[in-house]
N, CA, C and O of each residue as an XYZ file, in Angstrom:
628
protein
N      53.345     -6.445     52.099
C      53.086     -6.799     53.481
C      53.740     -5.777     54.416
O      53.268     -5.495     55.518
N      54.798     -5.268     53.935
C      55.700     -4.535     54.842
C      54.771     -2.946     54.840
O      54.688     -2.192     55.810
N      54.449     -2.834     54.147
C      53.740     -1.529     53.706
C      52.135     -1.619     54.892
O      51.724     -0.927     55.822
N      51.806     -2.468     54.409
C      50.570     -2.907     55.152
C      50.609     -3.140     56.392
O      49.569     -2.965     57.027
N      51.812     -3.599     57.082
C      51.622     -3.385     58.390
C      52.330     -2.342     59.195
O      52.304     -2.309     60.425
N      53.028     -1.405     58.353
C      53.273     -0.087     58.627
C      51.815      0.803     58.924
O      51.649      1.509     59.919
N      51.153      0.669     58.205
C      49.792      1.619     57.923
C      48.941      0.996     59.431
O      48.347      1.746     60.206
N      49.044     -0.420     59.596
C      48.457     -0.920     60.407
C      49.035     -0.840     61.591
O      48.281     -1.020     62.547
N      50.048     -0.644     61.796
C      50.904     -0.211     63.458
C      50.436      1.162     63.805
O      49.996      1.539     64.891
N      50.589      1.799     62.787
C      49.580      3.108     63.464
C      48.786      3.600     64.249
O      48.946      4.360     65.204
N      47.591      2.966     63.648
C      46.026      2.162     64.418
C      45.851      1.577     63.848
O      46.560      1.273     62.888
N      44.762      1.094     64.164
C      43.431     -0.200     64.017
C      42.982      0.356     62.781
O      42.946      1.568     62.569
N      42.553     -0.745     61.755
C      42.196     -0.267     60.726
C      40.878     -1.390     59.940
O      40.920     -2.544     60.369
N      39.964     -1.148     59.048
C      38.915     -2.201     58.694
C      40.292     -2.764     57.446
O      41.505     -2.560     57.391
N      39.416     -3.449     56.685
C      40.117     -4.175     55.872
C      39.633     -3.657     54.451
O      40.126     -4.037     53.389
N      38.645     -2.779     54.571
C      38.009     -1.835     53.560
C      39.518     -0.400     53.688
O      39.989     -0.016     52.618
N      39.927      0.043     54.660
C      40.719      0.819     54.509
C      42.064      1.063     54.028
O      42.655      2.006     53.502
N      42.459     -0.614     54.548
C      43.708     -0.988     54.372
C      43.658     -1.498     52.779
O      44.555     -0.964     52.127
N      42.991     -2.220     52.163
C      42.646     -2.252     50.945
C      42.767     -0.910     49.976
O      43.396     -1.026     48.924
N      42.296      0.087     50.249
C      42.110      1.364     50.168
C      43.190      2.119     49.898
O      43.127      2.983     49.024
N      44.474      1.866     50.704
C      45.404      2.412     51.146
C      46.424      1.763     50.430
O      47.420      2.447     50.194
N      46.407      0.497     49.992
C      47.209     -0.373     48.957
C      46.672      0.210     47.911
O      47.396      1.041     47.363
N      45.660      0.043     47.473
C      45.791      0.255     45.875
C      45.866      2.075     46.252
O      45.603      2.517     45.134
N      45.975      2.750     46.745
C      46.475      3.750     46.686
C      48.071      4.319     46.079
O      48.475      5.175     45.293
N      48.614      3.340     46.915
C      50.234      2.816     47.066
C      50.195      2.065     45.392
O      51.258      2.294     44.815
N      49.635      1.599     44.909
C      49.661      0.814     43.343
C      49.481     -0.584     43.175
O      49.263     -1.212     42.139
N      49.646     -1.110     44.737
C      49.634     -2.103     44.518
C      48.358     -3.186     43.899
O      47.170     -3.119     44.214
N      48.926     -4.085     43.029
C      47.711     -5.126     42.310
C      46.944     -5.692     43.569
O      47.346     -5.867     44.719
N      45.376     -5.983     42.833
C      44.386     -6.125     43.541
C      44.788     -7.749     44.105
O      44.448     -7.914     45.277
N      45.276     -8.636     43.628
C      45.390     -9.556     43.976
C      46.754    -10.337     45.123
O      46.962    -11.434     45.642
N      47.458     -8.899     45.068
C      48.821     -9.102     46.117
C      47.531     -8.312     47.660
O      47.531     -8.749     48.810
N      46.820     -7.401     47.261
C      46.180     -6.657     48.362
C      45.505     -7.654     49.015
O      45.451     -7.657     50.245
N      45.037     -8.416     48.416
C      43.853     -9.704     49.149
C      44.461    -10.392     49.731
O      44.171    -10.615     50.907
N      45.568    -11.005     49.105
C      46.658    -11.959     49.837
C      47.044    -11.684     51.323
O      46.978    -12.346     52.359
N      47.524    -10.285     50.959
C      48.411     -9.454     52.466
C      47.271     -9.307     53.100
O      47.476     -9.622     54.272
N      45.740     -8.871     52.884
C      44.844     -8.668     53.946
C      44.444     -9.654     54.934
O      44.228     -9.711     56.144
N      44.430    -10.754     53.439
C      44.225    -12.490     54.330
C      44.818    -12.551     55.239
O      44.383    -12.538     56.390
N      46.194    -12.648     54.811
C      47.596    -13.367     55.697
C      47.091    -12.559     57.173
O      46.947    -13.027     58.302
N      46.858    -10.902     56.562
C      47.152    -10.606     58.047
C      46.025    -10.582     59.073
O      46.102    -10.144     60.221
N      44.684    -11.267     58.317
C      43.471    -11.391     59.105
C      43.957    -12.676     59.650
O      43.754    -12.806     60.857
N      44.422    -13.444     59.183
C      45.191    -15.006     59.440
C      45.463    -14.496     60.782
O      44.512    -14.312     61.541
N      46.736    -14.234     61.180
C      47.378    -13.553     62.181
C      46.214    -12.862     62.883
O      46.483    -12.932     64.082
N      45.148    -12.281     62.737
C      44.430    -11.675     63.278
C      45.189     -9.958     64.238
O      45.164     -9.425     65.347
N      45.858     -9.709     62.634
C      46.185     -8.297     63.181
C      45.152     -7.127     62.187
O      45.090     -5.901     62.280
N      44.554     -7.896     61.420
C      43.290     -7.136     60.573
C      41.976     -7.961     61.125
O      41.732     -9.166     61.181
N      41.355     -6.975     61.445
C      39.677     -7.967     62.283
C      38.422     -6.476     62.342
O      38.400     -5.511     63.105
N      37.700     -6.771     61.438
C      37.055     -5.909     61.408
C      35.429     -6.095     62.529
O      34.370     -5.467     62.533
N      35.952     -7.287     63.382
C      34.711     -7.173     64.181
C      35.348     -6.664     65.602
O      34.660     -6.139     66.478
N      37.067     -6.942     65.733
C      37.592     -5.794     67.058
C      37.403     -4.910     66.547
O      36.246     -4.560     66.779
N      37.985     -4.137     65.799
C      38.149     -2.679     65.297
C      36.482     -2.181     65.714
O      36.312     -1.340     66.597
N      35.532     -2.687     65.110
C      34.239     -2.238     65.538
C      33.728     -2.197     67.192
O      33.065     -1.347     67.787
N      34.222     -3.253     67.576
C      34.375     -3.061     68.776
C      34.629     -1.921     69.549
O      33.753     -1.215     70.048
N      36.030     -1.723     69.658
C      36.706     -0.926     69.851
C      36.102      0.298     69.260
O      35.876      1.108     70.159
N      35.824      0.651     68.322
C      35.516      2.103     67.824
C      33.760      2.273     68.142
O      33.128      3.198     67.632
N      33.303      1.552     68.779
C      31.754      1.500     69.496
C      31.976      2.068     70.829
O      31.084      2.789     71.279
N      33.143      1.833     71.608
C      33.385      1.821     72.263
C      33.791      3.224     73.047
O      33.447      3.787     74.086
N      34.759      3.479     71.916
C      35.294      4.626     71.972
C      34.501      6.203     71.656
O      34.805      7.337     72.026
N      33.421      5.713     70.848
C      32.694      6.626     70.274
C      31.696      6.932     71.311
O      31.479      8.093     71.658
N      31.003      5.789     71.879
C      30.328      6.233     72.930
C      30.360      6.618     74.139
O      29.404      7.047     74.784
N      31.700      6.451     74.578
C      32.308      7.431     75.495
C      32.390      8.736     75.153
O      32.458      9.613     76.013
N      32.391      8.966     73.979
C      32.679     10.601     73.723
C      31.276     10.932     73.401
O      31.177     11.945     72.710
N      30.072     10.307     73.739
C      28.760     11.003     73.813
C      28.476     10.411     72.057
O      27.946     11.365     71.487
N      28.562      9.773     71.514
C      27.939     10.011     70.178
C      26.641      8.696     70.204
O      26.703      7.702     70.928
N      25.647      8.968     69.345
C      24.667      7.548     69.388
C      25.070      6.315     68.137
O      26.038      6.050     67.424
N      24.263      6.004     68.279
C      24.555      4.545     67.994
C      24.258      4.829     66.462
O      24.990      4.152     65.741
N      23.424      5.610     65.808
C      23.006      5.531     64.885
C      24.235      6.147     63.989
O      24.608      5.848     62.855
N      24.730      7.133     64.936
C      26.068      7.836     63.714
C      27.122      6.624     63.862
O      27.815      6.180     62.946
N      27.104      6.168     65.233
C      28.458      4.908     65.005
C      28.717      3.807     63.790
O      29.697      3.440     63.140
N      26.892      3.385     63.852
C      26.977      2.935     62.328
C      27.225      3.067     61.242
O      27.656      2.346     60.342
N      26.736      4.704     61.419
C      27.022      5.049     59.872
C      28.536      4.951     59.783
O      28.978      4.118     58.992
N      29.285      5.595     60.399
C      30.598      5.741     60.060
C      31.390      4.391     60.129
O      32.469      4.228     59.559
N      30.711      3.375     60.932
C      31.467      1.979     60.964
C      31.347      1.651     59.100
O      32.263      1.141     58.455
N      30.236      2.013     58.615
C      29.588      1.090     57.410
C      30.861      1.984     56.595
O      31.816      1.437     56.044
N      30.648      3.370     56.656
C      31.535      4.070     55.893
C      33.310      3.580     55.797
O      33.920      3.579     54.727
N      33.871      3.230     56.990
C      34.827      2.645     57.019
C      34.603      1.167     56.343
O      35.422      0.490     56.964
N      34.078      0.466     55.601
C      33.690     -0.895     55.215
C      33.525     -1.835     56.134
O      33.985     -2.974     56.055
N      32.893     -1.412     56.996
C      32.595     -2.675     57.837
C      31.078     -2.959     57.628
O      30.203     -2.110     57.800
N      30.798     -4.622     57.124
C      29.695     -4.629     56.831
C      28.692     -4.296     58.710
O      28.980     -3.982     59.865
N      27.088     -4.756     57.610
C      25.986     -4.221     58.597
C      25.944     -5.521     59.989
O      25.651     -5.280     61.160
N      26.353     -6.967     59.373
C      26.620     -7.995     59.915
C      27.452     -7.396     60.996
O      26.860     -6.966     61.986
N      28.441     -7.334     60.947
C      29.618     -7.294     61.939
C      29.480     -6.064     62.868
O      30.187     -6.038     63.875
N      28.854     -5.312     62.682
C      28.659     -4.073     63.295
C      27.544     -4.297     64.483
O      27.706     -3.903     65.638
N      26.199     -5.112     63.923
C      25.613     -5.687     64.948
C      25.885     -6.320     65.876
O      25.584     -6.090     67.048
N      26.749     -7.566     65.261
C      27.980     -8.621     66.404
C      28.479     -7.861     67.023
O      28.756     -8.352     68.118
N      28.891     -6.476     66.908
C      30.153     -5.579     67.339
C      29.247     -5.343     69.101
O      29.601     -5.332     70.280
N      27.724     -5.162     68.191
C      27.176     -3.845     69.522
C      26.813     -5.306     70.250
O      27.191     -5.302     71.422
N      26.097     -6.697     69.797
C      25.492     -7.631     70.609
C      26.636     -8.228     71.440
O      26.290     -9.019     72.318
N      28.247     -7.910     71.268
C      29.203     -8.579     71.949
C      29.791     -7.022     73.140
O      30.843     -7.030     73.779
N      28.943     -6.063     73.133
C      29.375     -5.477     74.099
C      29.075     -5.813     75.638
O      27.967     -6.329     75.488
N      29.247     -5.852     76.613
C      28.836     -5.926     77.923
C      27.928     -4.870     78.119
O      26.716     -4.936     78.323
N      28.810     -3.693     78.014
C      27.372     -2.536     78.696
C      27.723     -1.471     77.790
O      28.848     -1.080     77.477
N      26.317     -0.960     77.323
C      26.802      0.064     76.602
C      25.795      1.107     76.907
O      24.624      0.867     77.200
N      26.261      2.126     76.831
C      25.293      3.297     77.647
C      23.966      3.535     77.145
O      23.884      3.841     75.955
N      22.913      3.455     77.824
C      21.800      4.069     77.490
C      21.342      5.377     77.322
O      21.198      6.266     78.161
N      21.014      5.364     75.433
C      20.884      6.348     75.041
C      20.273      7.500     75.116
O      20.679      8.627     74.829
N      18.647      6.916     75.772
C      18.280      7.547     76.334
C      18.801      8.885     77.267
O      18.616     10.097     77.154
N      19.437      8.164     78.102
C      20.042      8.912     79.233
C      21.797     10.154     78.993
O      22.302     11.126     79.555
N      22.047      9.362     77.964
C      23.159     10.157     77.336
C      22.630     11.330     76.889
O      22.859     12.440     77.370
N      21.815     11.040     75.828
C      21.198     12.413     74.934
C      20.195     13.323     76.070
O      19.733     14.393     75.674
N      19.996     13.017     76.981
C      19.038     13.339     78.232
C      20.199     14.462     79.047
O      20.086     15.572     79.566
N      21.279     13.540     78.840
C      22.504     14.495     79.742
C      23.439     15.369     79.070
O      24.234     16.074     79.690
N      23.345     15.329     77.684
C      23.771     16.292     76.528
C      22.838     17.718     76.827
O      23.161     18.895     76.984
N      21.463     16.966     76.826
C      20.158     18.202     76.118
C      20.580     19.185     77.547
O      20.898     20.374     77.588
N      20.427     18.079     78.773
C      20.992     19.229     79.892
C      21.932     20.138     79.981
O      21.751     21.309     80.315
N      22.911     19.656     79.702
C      24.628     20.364     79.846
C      23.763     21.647     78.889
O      23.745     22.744     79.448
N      23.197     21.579     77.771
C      23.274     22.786     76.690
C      22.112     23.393     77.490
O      21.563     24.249     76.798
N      21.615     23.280     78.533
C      20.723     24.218     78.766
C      21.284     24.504     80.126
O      20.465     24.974     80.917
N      22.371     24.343     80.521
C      23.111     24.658     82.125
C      22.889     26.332     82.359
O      22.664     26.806     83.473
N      22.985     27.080     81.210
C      23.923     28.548     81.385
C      22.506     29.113     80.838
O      22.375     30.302     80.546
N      21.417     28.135     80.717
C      20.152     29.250     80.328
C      18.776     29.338     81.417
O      18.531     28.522     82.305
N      18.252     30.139     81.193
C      17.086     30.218     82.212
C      15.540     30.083     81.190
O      14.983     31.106     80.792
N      15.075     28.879     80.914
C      13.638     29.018     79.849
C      12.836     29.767     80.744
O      12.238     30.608     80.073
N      12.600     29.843     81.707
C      11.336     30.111     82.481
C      11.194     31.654     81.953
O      10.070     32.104     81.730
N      12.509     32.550     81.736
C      12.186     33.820     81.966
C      12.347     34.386     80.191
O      12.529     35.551     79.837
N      12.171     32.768     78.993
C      12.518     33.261     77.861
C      10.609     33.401     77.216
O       9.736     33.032     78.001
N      10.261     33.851     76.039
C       8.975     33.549     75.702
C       9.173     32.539     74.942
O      10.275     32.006     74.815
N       7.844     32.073     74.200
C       7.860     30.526     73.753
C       8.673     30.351     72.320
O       9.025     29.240     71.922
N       8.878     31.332     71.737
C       9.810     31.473     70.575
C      11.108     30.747     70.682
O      11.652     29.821     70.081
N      11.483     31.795     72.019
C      13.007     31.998     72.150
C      13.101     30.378     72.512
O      13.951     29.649     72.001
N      12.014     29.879     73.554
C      12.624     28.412     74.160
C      12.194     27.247     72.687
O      12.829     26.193     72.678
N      11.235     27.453     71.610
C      11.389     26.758     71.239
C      12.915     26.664     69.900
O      13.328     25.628     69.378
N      13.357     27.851     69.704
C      15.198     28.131     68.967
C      15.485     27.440     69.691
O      15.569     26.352     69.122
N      15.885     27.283     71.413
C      16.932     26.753     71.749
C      16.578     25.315     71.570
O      17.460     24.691     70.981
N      15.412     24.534     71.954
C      15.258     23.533     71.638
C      15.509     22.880     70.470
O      15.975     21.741     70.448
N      15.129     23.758     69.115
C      15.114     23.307     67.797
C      17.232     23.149     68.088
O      17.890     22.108     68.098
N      17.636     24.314     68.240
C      19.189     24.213     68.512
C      19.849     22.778     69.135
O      20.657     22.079     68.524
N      19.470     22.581     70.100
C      19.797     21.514     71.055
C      19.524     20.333     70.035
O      20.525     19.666     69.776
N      18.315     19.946     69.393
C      17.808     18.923     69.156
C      18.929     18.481     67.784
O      19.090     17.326     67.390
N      19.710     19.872     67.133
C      20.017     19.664     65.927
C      21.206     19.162     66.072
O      21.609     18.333     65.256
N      22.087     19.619     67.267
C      23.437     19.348     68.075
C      23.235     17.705     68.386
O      24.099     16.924     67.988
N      22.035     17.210     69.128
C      21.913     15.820     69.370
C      21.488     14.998     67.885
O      21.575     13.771     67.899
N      21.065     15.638     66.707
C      21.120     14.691     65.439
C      22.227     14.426     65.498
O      22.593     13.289     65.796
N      23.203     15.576     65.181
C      24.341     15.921     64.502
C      25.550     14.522     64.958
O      26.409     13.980     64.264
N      25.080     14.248     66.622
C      25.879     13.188     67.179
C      25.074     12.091     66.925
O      25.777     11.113     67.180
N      24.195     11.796     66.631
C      24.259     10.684     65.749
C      22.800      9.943     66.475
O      22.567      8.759     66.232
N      21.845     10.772     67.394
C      20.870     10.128     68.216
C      19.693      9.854     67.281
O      19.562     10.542     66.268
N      18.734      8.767     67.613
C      17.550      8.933     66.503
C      16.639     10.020     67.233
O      16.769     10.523     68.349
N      15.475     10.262     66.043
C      14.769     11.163     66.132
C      13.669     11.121     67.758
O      13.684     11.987     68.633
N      13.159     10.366     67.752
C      12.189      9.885     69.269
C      13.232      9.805     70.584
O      12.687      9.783     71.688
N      14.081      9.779     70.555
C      15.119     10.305     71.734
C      15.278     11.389     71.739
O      15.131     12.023     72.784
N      15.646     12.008     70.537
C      15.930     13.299     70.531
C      14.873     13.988     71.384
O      15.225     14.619     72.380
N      13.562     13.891     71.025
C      12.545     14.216     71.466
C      12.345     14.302     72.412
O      11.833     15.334     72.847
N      12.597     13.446     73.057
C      12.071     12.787     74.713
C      13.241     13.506     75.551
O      13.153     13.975     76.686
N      13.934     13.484     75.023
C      15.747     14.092     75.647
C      15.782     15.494     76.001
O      16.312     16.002     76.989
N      15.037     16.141     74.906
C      14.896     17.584     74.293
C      13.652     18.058     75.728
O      13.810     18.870     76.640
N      12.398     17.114     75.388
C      11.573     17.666     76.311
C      11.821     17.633     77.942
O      11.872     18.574     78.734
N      11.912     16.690     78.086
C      12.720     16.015     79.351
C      13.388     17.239     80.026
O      12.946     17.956     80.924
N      14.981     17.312     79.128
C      15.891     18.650     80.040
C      15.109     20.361     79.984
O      15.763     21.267     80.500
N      13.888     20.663     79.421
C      13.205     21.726     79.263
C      12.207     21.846     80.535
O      11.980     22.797     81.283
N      11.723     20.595     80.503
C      10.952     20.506     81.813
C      11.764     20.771     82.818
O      11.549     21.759     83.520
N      12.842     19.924     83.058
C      13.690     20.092     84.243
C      14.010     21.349     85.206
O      13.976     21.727     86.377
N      14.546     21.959     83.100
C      15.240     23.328     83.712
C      14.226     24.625     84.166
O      14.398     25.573     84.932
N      12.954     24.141     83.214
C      11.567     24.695     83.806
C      11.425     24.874     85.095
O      11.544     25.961     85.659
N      11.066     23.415     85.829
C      10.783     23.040     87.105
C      11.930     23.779     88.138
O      11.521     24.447     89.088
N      13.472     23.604     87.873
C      14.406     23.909     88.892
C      14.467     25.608     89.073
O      14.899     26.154     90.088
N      14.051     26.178     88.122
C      13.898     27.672     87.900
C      12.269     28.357     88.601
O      12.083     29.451     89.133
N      11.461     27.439     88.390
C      10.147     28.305     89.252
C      10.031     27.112     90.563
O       9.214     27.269     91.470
């Protein structure tokens, strides 16, 4: 227990990690369940805050929803709780408009109008691979991608 809530004063942790992190340490599988209980008891292990919280946090720093999952699932948080996580948010940014204001920022310092159709479709393919990479689905990407091309089109002629 003492071990376990050392690891857990740190940060926030799933109960897939902290599990993880005991039998790392040696400890038997059946003292690990105990201490996870006790301390979900207490509610200092909760893998539907932690999701919370790390939905939260992630999408402030621009990432989509689709990588949040993945990496929530990767940390052991089931697919259940991850949904509860996003249906118990108040507001959460529309993605649309995020990946819309990403695709922009990466085209701030360029001029398409004066590139040929090659060059603008690299940067696009570029841009679009930067917005997978954060975690957007594919039909945003798209719409996001075309969207800030037009823009920067339009503001340039």
């Amino acid at each position: 227990m003492e071990r376990a809530s050392r690891y857990l004063a740190y940060k926030p942790r799933t109960r897939q990690e902290l599990t993880r992190h005991l039998q790392g340490r040696g400890f038997p599988e059946e003292e690990i369940n105990a201490c996870a209980d006790q301390l979900e008891e207490y509610n200092l292990l909760n893998d539907l805050d932690y999701a919370s919280l790390y939905i939260e946090t992630m999408t402030q720093q621009g990432r989509g929803m689709e990588r949040i999952r993945r990496e929530l699932a990767a940390k052991g948080v089931d697919r259940n709780t991850i949904e509860d996580a996003i249906a118990e948010m108040e507001e959460l940014p529309d993605e649309e408009e995020l990946a819309l204001e990403q695709a922009a920022r990466m085209l701030e310092d360029l001029e398409p109008a004066g590139l040929d159709f090659r060059e603008r479709e690299k940067i696009k393919a570029r841009i679009a691979r930067r917005l997978a990479g954060r975690g957007f689905r594919t039909d945003t990407i798209y719409r996001a991608v075309r969207q800030a091309m037009e823009r920067a089109m339009n503001e340039e002629g």
